[in-house]
N, CA, C and O atoms as a GROMACS GRO file, in nm:
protein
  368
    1UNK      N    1   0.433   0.096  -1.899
    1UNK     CA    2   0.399   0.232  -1.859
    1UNK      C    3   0.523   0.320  -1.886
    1UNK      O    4   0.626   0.297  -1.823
    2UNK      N    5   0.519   0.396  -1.954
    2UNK     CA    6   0.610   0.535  -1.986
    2UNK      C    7   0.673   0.592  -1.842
    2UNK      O    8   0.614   0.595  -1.734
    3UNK      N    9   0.796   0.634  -1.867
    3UNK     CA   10   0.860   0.694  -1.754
    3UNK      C   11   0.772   0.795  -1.671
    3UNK      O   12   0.754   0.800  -1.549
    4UNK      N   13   0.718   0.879  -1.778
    4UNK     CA   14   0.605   0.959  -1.702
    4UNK      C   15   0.476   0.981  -1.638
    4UNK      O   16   0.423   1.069  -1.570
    5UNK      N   17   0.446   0.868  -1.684
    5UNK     CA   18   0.322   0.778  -1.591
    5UNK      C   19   0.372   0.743  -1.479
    5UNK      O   20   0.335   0.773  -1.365
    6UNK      N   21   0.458   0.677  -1.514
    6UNK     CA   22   0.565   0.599  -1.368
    6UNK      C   23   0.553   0.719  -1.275
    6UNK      O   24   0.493   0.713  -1.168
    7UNK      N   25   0.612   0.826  -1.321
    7UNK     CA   26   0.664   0.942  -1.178
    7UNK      C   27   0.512   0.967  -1.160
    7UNK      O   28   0.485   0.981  -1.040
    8UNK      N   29   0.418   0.976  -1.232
    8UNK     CA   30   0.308   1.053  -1.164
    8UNK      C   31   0.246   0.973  -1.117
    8UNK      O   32   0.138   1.020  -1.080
    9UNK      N   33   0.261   0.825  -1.088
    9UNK     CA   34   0.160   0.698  -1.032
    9UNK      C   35   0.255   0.745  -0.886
    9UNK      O   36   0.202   0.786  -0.783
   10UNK      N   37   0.384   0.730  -0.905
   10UNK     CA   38   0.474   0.748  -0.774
   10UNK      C   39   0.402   0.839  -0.681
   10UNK      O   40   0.348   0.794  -0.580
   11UNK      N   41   0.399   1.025  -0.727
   11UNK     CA   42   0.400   1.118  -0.671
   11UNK      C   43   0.217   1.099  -0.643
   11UNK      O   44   0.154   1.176  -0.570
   12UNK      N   45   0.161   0.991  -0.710
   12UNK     CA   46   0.040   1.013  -0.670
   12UNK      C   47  -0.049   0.925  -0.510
   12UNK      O   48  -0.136   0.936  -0.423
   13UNK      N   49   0.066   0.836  -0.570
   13UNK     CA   50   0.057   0.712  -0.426
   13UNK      C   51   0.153   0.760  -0.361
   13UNK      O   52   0.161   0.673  -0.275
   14UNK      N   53   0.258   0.857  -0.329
   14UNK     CA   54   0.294   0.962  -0.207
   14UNK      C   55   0.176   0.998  -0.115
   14UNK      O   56   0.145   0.962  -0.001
   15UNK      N   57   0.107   1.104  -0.230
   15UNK     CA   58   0.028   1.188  -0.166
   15UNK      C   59  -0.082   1.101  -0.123
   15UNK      O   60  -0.133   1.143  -0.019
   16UNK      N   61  -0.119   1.027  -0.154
   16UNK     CA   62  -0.268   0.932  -0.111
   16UNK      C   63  -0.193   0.898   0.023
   16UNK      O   64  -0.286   0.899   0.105
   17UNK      N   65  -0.074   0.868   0.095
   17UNK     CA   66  -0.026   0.803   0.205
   17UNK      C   67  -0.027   0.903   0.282
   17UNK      O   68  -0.022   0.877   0.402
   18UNK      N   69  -0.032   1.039   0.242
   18UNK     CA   70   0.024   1.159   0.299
   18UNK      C   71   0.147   1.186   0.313
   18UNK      O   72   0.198   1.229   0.417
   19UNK      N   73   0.199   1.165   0.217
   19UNK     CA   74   0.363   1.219   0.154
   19UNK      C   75   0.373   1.364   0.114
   19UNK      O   76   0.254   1.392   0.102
   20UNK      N   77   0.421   1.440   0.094
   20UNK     CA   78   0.447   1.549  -0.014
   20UNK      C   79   0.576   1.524  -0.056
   20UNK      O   80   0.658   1.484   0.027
   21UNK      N   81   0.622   1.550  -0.225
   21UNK     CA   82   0.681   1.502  -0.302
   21UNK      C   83   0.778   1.636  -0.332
   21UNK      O   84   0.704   1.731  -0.356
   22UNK      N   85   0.886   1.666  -0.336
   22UNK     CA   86   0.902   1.797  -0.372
   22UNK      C   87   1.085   1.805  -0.384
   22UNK      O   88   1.176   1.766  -0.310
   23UNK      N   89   1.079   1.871  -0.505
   23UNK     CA   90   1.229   1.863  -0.574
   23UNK      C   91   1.309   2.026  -0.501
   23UNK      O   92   1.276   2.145  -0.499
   24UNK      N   93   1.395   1.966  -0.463
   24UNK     CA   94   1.487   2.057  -0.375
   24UNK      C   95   1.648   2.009  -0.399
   24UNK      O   96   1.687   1.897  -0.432
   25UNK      N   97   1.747   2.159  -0.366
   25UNK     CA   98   1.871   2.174  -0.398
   25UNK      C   99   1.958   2.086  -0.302
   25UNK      O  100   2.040   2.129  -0.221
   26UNK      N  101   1.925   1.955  -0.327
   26UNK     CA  102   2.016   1.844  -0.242
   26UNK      C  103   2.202   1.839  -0.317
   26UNK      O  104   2.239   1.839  -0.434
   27UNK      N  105   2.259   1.837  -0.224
   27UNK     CA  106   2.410   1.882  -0.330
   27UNK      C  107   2.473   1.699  -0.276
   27UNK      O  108   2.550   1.635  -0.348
   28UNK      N  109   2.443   1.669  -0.200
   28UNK     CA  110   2.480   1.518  -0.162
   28UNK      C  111   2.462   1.397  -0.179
   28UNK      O  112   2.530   1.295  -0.192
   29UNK      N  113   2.304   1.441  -0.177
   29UNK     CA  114   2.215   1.301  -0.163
   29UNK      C  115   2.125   1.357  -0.333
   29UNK      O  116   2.126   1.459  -0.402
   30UNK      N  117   2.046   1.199  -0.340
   30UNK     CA  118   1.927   1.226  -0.480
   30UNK      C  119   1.826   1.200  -0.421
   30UNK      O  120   1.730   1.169  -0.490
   31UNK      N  121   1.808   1.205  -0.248
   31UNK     CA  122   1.675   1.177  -0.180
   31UNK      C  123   1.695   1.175  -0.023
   31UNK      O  124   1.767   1.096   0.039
   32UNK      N  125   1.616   1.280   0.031
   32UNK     CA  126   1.605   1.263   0.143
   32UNK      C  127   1.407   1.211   0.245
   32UNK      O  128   1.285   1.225   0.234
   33UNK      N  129   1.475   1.173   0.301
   33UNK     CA  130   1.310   1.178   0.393
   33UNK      C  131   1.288   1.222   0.548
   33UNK      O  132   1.337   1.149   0.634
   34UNK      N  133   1.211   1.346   0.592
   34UNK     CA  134   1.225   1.380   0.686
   34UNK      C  135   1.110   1.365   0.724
   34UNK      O  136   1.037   1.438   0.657
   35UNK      N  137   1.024   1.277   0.837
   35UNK     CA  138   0.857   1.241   0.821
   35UNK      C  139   0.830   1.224   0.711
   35UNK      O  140   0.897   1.155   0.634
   36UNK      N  141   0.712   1.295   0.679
   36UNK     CA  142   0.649   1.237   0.533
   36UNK      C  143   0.675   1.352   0.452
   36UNK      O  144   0.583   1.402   0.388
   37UNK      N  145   0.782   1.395   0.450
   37UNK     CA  146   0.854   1.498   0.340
   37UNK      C  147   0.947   1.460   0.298
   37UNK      O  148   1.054   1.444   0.356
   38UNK      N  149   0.909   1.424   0.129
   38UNK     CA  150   1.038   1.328   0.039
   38UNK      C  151   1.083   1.447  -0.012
   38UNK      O  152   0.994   1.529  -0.037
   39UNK      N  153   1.219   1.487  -0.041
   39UNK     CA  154   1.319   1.545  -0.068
   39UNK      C  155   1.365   1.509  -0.188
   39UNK      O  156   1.461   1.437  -0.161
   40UNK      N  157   1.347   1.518  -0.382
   40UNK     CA  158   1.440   1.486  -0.421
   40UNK      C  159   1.540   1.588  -0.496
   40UNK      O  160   1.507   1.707  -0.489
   41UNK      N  161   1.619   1.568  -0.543
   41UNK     CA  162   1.724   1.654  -0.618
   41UNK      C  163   1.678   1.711  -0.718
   41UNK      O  164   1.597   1.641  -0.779
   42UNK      N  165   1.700   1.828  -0.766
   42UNK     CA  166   1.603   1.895  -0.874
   42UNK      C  167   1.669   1.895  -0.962
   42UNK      O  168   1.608   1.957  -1.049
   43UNK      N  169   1.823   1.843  -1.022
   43UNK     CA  170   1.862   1.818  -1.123
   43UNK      C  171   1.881   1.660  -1.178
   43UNK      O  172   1.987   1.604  -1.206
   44UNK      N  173   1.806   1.630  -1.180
   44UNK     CA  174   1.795   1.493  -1.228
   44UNK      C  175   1.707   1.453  -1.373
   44UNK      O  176   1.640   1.527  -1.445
   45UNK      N  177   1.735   1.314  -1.382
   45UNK     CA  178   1.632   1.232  -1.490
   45UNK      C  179   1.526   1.212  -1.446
   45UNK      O  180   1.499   1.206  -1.326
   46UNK      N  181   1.434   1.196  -1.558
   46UNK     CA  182   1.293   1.103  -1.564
   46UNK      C  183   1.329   1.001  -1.477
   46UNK      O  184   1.297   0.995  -1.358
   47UNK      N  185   1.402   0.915  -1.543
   47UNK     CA  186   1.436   0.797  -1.495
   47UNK      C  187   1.489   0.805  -1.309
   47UNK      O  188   1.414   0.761  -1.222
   48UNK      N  189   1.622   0.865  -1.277
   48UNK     CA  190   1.606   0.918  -1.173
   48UNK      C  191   1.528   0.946  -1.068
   48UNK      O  192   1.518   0.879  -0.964
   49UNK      N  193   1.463   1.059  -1.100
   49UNK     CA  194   1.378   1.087  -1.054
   49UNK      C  195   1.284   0.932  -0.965
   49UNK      O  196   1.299   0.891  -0.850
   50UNK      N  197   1.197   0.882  -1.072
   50UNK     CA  198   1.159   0.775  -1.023
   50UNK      C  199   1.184   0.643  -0.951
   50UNK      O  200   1.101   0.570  -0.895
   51UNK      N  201   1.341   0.627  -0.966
   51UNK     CA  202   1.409   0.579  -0.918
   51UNK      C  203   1.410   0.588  -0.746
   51UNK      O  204   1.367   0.507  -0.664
   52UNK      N  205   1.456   0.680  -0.732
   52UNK     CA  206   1.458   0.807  -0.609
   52UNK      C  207   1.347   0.786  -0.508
   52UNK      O  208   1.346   0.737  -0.395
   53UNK      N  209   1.238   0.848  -0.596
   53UNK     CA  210   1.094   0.834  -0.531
   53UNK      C  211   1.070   0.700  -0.459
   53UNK      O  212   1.049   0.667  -0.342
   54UNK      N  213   1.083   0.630  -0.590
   54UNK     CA  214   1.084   0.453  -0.502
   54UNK      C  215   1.164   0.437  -0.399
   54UNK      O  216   1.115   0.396  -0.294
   55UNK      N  217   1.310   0.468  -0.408
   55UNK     CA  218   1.354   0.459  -0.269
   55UNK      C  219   1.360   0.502  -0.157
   55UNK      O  220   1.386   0.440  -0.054
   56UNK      N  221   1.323   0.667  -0.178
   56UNK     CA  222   1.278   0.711  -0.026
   56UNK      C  223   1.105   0.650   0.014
   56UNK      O  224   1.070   0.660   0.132
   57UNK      N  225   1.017   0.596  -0.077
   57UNK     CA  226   0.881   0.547  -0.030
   57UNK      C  227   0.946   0.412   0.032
   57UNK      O  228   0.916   0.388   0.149
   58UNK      N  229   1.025   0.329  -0.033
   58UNK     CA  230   1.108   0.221   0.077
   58UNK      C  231   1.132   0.282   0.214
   58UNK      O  232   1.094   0.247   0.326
   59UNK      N  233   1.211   0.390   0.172
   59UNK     CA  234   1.259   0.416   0.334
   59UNK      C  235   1.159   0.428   0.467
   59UNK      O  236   1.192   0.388   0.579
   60UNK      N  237   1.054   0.481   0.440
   60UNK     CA  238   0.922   0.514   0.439
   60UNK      C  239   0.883   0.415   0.499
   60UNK      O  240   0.910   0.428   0.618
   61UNK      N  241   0.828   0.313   0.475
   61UNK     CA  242   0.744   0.167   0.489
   61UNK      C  243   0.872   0.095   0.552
   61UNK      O  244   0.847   0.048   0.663
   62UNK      N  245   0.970   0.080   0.519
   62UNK     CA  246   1.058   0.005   0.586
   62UNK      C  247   1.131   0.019   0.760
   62UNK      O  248   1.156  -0.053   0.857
   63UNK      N  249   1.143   0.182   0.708
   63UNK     CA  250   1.214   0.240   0.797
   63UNK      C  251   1.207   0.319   0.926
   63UNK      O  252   1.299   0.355   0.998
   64UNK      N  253   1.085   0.336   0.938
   64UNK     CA  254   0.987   0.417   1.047
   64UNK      C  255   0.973   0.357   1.176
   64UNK      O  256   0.942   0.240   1.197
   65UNK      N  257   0.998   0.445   1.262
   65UNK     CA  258   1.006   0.366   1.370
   65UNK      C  259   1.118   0.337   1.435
   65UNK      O  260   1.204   0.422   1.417
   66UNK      N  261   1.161   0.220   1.528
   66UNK     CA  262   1.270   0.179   1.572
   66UNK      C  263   1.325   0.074   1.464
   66UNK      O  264   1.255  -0.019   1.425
   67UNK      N  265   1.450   0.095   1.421
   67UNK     CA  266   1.477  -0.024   1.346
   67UNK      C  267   1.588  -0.038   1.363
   67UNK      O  268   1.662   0.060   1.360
   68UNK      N  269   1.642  -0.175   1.388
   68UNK     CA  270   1.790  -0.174   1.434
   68UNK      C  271   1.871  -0.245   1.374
   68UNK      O  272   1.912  -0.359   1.393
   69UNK      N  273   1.900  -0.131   1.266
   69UNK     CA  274   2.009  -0.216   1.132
   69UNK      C  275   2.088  -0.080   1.148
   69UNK      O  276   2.066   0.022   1.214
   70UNK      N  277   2.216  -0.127   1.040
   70UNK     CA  278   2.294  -0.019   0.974
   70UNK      C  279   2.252   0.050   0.903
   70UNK      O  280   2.136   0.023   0.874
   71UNK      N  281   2.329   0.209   0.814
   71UNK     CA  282   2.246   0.227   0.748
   71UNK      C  283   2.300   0.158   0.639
   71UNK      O  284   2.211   0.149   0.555
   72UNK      N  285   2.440   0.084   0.586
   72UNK     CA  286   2.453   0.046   0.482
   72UNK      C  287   2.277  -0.127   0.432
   72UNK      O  288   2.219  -0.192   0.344
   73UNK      N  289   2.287  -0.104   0.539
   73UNK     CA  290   2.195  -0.248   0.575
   73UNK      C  291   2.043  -0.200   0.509
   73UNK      O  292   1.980  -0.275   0.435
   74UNK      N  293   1.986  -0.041   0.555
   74UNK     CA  294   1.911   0.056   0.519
   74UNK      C  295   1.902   0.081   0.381
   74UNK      O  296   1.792   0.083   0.327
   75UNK      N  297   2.006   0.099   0.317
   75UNK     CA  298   2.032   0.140   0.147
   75UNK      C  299   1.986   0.057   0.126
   75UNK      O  300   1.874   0.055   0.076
   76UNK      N  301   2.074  -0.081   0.166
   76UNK     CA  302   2.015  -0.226   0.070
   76UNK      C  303   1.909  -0.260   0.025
   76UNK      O  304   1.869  -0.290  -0.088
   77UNK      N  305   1.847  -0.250   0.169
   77UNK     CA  306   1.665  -0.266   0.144
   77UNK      C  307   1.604  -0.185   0.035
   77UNK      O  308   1.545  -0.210  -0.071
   78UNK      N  309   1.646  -0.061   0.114
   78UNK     CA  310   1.556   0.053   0.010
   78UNK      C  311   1.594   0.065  -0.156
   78UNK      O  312   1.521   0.106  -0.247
   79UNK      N  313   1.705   0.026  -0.161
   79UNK     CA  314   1.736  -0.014  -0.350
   79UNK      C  315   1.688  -0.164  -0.396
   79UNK      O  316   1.687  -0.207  -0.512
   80UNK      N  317   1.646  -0.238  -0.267
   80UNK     CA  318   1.585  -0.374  -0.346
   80UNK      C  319   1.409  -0.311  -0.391
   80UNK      O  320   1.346  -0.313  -0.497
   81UNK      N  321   1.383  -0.270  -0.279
   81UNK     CA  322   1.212  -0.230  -0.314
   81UNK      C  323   1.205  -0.130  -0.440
   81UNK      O  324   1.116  -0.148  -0.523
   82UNK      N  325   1.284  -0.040  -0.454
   82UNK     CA  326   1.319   0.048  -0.517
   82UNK      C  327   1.318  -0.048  -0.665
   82UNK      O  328   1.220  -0.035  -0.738
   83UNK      N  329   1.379  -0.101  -0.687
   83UNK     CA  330   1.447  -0.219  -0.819
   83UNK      C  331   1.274  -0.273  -0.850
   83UNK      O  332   1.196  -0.245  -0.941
   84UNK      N  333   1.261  -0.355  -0.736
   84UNK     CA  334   1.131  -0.432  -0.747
   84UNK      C  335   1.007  -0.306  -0.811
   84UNK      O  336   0.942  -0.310  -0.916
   85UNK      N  337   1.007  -0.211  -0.714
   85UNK     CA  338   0.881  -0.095  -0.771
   85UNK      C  339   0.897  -0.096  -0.933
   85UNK      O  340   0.829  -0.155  -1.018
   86UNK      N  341   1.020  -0.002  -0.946
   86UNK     CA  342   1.040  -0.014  -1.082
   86UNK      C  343   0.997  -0.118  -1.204
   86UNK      O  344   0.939  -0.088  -1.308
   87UNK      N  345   1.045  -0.260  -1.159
   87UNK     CA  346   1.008  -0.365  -1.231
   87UNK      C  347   0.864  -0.336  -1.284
   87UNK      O  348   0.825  -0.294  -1.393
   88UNK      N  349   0.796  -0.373  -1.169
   88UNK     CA  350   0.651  -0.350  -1.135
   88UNK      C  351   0.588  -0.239  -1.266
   88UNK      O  352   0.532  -0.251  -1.375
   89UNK      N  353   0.626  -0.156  -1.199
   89UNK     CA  354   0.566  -0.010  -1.292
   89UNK      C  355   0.624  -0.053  -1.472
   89UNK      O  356   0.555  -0.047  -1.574
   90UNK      N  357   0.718  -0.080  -1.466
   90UNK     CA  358   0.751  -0.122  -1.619
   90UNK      C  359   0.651  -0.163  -1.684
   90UNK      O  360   0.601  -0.107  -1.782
   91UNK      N  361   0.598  -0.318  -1.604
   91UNK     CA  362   0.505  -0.393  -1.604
   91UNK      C  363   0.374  -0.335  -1.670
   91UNK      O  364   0.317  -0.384  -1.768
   92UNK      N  365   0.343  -0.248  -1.616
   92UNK     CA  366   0.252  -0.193  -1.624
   92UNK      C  367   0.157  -0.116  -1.722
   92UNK      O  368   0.053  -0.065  -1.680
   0.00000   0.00000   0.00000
């Protein structure tokens, strides 16, 4: 699957969860998540981009709730699912 399939399978299984997907002037981060409002950086890659997406939808499914890790412990996760999504969608 093409990079751009990829982002629009992403931004499409957001919104089916009730996500909204939406590129904003992050100067720090390449992704934030506040509830189900993903945050990413509006100067980025294709690639990026999708990248991104995958890891705040990790954060998402992983992270909700009480969870009692670090956040370096937090990244980890969310760049393994992130890695794995990607794979996946390659796949595809």
């Amino acid at each position: 699957m093409n990079k751009g399939k990829q982002l629009e399978t992403l931004v499409h299984f957001a919104t089916s969860i009730g996500c909204h997907v939406s590129l904003v002037p992050l100067q720090y981060n390449d992704g934030r998540v506040k509830g189900k409002r993903i945050g990413i950086r509006a100067t980025m890659s294709i690639d990026e981009y999708v990248h991104n997406i995958a890891h705040e939808l990790a954060h998402i499914y992983l992270h909700t709730g009480e969870v009692d890790m670090n956040d370096k412990e937090k990244e980890a996760q969310a760049e393994g699912v992130a890695n794995l999504i990607e794979g996946i969608l390659e796949k595809c």
